[in-house]
C-alpha positions as CSV (number, residue, x, y, z in Angstrom):
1,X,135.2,138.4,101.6
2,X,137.3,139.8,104.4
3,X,135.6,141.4,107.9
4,X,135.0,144.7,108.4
5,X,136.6,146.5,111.4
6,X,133.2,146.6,112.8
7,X,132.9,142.6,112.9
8,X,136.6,142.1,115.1
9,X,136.3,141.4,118.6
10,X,138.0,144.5,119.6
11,X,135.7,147.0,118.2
12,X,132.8,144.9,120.4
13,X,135.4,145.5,123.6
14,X,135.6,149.6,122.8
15,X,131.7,149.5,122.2
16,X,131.7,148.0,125.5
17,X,133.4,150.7,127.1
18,X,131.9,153.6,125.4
19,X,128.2,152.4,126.5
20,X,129.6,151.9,130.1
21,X,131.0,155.8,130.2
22,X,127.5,156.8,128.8
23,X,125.6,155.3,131.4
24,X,128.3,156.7,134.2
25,X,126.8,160.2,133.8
26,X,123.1,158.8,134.4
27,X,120.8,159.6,137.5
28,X,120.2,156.3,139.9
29,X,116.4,156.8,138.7
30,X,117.5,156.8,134.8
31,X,119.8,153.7,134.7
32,X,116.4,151.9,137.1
33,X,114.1,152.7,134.0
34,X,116.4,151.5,131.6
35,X,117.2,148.4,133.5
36,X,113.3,147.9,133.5
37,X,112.4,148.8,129.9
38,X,115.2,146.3,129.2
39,X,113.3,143.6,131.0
40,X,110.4,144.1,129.2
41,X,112.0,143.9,126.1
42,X,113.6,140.4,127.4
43,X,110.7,139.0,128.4
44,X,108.8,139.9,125.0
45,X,111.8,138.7,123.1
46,X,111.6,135.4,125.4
47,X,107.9,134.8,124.5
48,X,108.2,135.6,121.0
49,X,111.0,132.7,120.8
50,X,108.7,130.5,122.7
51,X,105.4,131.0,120.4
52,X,107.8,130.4,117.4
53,X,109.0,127.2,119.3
54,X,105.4,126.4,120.0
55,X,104.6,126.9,116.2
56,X,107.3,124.6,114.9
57,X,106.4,121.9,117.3
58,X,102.5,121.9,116.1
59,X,104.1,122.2,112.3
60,X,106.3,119.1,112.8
61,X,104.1,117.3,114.3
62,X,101.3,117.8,111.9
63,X,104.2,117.2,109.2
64,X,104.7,113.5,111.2
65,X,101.0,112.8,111.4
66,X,100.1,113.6,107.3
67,X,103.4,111.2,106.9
68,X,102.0,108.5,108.9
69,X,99.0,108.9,106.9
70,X,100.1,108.6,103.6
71,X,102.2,105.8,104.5
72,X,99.7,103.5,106.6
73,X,97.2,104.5,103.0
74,X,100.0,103.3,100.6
75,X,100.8,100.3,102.7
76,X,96.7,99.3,103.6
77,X,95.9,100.0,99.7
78,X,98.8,99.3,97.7
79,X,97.2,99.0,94.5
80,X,95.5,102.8,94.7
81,X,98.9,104.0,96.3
82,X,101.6,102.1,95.8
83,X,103.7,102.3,92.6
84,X,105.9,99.6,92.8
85,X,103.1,97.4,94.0
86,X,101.6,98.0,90.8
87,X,104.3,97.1,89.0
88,X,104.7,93.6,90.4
89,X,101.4,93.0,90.2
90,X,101.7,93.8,86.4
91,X,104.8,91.5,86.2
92,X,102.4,88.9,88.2
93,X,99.6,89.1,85.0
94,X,102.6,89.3,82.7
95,X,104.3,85.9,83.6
96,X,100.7,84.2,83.4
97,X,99.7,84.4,86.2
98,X,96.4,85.7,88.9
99,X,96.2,88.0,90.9
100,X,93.7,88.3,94.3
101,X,92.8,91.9,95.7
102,X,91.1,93.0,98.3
103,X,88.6,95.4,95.5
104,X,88.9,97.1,92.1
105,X,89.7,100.4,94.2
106,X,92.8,100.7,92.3
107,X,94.8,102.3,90.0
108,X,94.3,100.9,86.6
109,X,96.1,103.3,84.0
110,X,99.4,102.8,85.2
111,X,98.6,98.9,85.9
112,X,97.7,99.0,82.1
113,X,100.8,100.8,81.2
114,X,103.1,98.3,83.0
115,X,101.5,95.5,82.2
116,X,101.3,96.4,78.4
117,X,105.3,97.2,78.6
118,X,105.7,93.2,80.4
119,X,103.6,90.9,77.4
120,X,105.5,88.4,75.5
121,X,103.6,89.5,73.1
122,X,101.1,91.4,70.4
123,X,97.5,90.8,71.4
124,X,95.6,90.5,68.2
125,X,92.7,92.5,69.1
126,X,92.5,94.8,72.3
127,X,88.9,96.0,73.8
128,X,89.8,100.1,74.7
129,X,86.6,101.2,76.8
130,X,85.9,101.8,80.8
131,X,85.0,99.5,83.7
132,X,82.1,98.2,81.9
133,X,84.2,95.6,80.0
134,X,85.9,94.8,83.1
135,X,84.3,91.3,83.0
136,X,85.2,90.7,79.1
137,X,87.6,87.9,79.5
138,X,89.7,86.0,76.5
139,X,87.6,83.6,76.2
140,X,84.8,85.9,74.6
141,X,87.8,85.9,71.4
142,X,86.6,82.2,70.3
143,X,90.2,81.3,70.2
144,X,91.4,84.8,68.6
145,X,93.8,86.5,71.2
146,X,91.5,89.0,72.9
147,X,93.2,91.5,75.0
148,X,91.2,93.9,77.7
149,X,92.7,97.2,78.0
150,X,90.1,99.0,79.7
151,X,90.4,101.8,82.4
152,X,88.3,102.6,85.0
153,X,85.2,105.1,84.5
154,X,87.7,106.4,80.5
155,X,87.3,109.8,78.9
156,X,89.0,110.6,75.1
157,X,92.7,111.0,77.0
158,X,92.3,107.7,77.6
159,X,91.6,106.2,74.1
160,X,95.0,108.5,73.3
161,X,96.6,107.1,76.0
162,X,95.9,103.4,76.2
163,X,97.2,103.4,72.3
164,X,100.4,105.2,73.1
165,X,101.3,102.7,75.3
166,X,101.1,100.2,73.0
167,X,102.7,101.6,70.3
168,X,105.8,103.0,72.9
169,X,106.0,99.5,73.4
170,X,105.9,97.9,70.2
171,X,102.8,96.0,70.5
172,X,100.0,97.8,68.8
173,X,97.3,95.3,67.9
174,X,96.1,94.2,64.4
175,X,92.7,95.2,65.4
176,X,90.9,96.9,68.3
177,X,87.7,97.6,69.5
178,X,87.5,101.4,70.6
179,X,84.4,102.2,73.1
180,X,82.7,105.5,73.2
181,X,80.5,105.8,76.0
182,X,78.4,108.5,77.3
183,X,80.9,110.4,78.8
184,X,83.7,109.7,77.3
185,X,83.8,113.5,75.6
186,X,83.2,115.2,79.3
187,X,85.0,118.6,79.2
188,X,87.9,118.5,81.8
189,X,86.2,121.8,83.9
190,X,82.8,119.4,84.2
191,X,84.3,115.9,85.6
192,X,83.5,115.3,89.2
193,X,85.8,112.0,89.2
194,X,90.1,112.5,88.6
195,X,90.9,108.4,87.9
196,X,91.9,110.1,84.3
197,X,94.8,112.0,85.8
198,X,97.5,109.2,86.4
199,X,97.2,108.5,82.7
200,X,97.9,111.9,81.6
201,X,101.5,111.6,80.6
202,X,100.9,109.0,78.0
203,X,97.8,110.8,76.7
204,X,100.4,113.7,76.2
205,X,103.0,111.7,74.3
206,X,100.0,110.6,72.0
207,X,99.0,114.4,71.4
208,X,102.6,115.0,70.9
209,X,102.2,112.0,68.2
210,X,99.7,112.9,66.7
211,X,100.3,117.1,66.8
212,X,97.3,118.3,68.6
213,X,97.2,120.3,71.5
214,X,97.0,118.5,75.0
215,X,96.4,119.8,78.4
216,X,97.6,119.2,81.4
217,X,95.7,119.4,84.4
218,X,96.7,119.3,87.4
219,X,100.3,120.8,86.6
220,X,101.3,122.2,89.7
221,X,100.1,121.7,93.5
222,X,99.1,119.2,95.2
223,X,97.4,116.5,93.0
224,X,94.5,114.7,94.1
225,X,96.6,111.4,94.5
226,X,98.4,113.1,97.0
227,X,95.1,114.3,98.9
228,X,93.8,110.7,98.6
229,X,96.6,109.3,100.4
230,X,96.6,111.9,103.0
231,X,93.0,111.3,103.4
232,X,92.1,110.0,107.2
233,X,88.8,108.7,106.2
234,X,90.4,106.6,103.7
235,X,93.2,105.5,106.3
236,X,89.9,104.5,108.5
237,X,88.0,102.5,105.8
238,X,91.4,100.9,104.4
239,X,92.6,99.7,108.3
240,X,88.9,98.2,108.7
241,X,89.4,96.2,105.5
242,X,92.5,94.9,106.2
243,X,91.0,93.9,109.4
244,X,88.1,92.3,108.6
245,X,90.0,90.7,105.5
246,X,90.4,87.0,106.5
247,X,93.3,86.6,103.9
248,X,95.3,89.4,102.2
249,X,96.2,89.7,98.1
250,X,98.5,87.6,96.6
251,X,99.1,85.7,93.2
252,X,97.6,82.5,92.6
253,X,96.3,79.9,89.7
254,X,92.6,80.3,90.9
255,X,90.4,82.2,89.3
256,X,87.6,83.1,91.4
257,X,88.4,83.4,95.1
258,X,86.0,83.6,97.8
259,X,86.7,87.2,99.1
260,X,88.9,88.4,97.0
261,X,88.5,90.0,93.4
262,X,90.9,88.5,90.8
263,X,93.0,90.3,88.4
264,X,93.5,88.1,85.4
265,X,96.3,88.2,82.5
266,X,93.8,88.9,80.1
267,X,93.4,92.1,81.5
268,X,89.8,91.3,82.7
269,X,88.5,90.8,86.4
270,X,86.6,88.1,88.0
271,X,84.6,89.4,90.5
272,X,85.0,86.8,94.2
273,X,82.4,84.7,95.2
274,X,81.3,87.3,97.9
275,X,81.2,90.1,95.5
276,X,78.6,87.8,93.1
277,X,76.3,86.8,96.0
278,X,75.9,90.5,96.5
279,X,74.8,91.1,93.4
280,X,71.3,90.6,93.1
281,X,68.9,91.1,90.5
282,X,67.1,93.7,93.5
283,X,70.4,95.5,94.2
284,X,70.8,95.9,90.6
285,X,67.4,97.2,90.1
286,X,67.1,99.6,92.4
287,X,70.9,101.1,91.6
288,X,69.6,101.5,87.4
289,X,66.3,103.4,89.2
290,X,68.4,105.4,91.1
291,X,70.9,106.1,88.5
292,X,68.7,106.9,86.2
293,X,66.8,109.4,88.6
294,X,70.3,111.1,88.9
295,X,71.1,111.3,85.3
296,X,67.8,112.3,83.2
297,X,68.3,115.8,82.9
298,X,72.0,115.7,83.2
299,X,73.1,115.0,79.6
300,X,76.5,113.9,78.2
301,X,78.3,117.2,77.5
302,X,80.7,116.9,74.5
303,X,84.3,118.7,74.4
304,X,85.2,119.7,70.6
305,X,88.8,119.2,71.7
306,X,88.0,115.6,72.9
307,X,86.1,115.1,69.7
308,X,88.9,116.4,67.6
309,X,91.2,114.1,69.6
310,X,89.6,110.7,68.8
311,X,89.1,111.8,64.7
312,X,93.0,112.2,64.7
313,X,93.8,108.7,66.4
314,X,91.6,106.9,64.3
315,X,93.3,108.9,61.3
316,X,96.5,108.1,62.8
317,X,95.8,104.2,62.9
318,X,94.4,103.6,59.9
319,X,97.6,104.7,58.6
320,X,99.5,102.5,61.0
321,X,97.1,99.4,59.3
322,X,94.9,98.9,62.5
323,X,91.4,97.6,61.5
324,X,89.1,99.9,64.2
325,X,86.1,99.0,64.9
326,X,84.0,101.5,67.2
327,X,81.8,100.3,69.9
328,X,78.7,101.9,72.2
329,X,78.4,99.9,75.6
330,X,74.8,98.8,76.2
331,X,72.9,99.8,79.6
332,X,71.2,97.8,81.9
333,X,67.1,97.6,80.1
334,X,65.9,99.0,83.6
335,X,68.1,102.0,83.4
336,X,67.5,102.7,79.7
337,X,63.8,102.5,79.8
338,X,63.8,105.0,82.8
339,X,65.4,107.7,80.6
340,X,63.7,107.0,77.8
341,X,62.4,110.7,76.3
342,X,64.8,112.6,78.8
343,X,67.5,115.4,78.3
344,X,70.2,112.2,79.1
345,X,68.2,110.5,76.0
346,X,68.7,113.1,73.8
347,X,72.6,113.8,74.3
348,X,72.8,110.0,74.0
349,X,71.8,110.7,70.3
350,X,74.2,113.3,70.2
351,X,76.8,110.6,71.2
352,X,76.1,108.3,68.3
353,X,75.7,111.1,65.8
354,X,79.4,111.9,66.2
355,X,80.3,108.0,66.5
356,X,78.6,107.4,63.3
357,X,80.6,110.3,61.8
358,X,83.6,109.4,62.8
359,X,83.0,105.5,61.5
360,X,81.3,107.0,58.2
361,X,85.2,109.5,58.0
362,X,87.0,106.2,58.0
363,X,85.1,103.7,57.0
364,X,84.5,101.5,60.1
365,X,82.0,99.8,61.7
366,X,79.7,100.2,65.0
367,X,79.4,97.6,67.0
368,X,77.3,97.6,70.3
369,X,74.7,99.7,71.3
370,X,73.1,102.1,74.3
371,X,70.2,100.4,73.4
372,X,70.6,96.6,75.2
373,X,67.0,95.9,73.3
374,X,69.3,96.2,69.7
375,X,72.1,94.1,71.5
376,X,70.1,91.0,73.0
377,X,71.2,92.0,76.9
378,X,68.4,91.4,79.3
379,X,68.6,92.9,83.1
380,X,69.5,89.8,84.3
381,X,73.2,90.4,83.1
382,X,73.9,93.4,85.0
383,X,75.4,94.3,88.5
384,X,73.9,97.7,88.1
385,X,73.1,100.5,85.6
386,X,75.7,99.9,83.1
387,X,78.2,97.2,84.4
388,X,77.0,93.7,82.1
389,X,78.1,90.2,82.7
390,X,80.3,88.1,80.3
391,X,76.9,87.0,79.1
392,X,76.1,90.3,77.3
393,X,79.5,91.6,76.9
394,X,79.9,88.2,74.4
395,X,77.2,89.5,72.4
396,X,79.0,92.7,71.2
397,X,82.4,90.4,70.9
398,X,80.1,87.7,68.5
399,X,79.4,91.0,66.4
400,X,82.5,92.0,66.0
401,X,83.6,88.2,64.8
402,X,81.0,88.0,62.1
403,X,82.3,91.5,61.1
404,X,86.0,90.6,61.2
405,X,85.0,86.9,59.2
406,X,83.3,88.6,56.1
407,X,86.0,91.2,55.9
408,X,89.0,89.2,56.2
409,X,86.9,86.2,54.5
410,X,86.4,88.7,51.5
411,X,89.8,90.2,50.9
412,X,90.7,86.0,51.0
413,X,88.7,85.4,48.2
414,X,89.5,88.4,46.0
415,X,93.5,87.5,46.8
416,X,92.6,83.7,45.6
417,X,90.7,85.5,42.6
């Protein structure tokens, strides 16, 4: 677009001129004021520029702080932070192999998702459920192929989501073991944890699967992953553990290391010899008291949309030819007797009323327990309130092979029939 006269340099030179001839009729005392409002002005105009200066420099200098932050955080805890650390770590498990970390503060749906899209293979039975199957290694299988998919601390968008990303890769299991826990059914709006948010995008593409509405929380601002890594009193505890670490994660054949936790193949974790020293039958006792204080009149609160969520999966794998079998985790007998009779109690009930309707819908069976009585889990095999040893987690995997035997054992002999 051309210029307009007012824009060429010899318009400015007449404007000159004609505000020179104006001031040429102008008392001495006049053109003085002038010349001293028109300081003024300057002087404002100069500090304004300044205190916008000074506002930019505290801006980009916060800006360079938060960076550091959130870099030093990815780098210290890679595993919480770090994408592409996650992802070799999952090609690690994949190709066999260990891996050592400093803690299981880390980010297990999209290890899980990468690590499901690296096997060689199609597990024959996958354990769905939260951190209290962390410890539920292979070997529990008695030679069947046993795969642990759990999350940490799972809610119903996980059961959706853990399945999609078998089935988006091709390797949805024969059989699997769903958990439903106390609060798995937590409405969004009532969770004081957000773990569940990294796995949202494959609990959406299930949804999407299965034609049910999905939300999506957390759609726009700044997520709490980003506020964890800008976090400066996570930068402090993560530079005092990598200090005080006297060897940093890496892959390995060992299972057990003495500082470090182990990530295994199987999926499952095997706690470092530090970790298990720690964990003492006093420790544990006095976390299941304390746990139990916290949680007797704070029952499980159930969202219909959670509810309605699970019933269509399960629909939606029976037709796919999974045999499901559902699962209750059992608590540590300290923490279950000290609720016994409580509000908690009574939504526990709740819990399995809707489990046993489910299984009743679709003809599957329950497996587990709350109750560690029913199970055969003593307090002996617990770190704390809910988190059981291999010991007690076996007992729910024996179960489920005694189930699996006289079913498949049955359809064998009417096929020979």
């Amino acid at each position: 677009m051309g210029s307009t006269f007012e824009e060429t340099g010899e318009r400015r030179q007449d404007t000159r001129r004609i505000l020179e001839r104006a001031d040429a009729g102008r008392r001495q005392v006049d053109r003085e004021q002038r010349e001293l409002l028109g300081d003024d002005v300057r002087a404002a105009d100069s500090d304004t520029v300044f205190a916008g200066k000074y506002v930019l420099l505290l801006a980009a200098i916060f800006i360079i702080a938060l960076s550091i932050i959130k870099s030093a955080n990815v780098v210290l805890a890679p595993l919480l932070n770090d994408p592409a650390k996650i992802d070799q770590v999952a090609q690690v498990l994949a190709a066999n192999s260990n891996y050592h970390t400093y803690d299981l503060n880390i980010e297990t749906r999209r290890l899980r998702h990468q690590h499901i899209q690296r096997l060689g293979r199609t597990p024959e039975v996958a354990v769905l459920g939260a951190s209290h199957w962390q410890e539920g290694h292979a070997g529990l299988g008695r030679g069947i192929d046993l795969y642990n998919a759990h999350v940490h601390r799972d809610y119903y968008e996980d059961i959706l989501g853990v399945t999609e990303m078998f089935v988006r890769y091709g390797k949805l299991p024969k059989k699997m073991i769903i958990t439903i826990r106390d609060n798995m059914f937590t409405p969004v709006e009532d969770r004081t944890d957000f773990l569940w948010i990294p796995g949202l995008a494959d609990y959406r593409r299930m949804a999407s699967r299965l034609g049910i509405p999905a939300h999506n929380a957390y759609a726009n601002g700044i997520t709490p992953q980003l506020r964890q890594r800008l976090s400066l009193p996570l930068l402090k505890a993560n530079v005092e553990r990598y200090l005080r670490a006297p060897i940093k994660p890496h892959a390995s054949s060992e299972r057990v290391h003495p500082t470090l936790d182990t990530l295994l193949p199987d999926g499952s974790i095997q706690w470092s010899t530090l970790h298990n020293q720690a964990f003492t039958s006093t420790r544990s006792k006095q976390l299941a008291l304390a746990f139990a204080d916290q949680r007797k009149n704070d029952p499980p609160k159930m969202d219909p949309m959670g509810i309605d969520s699970v019933d269509r999966l399960l629909g939606f794998l029976q037709k796919k030819g999974v045999e499901v079998y559902l699962a209750h985790p059992p608590f540590n007998p300290i923490f279950w007797e000290a609720v016994q009779g409580s509000p908690y109690m009574r939504g526990l009930h709740q819990i399995e009323h809707v489990t046993n309707l489910l299984a009743a819908k679709y003809g599957l069976k329950v497996i587990g327990g709350f109750n560690p009585h029913e199970v055969g889990c003593n307090s002996t095999q617990y770190i704390d309130p809910e988190h059981s040893r291999p010991e007690c987690l076996g007992r729910i995997i024996d179960e489920f092979l005694a189930l699996d035997k006289a079913k498949n054992g049955s359809k064998g002999r009417r096929g020979r029939a």
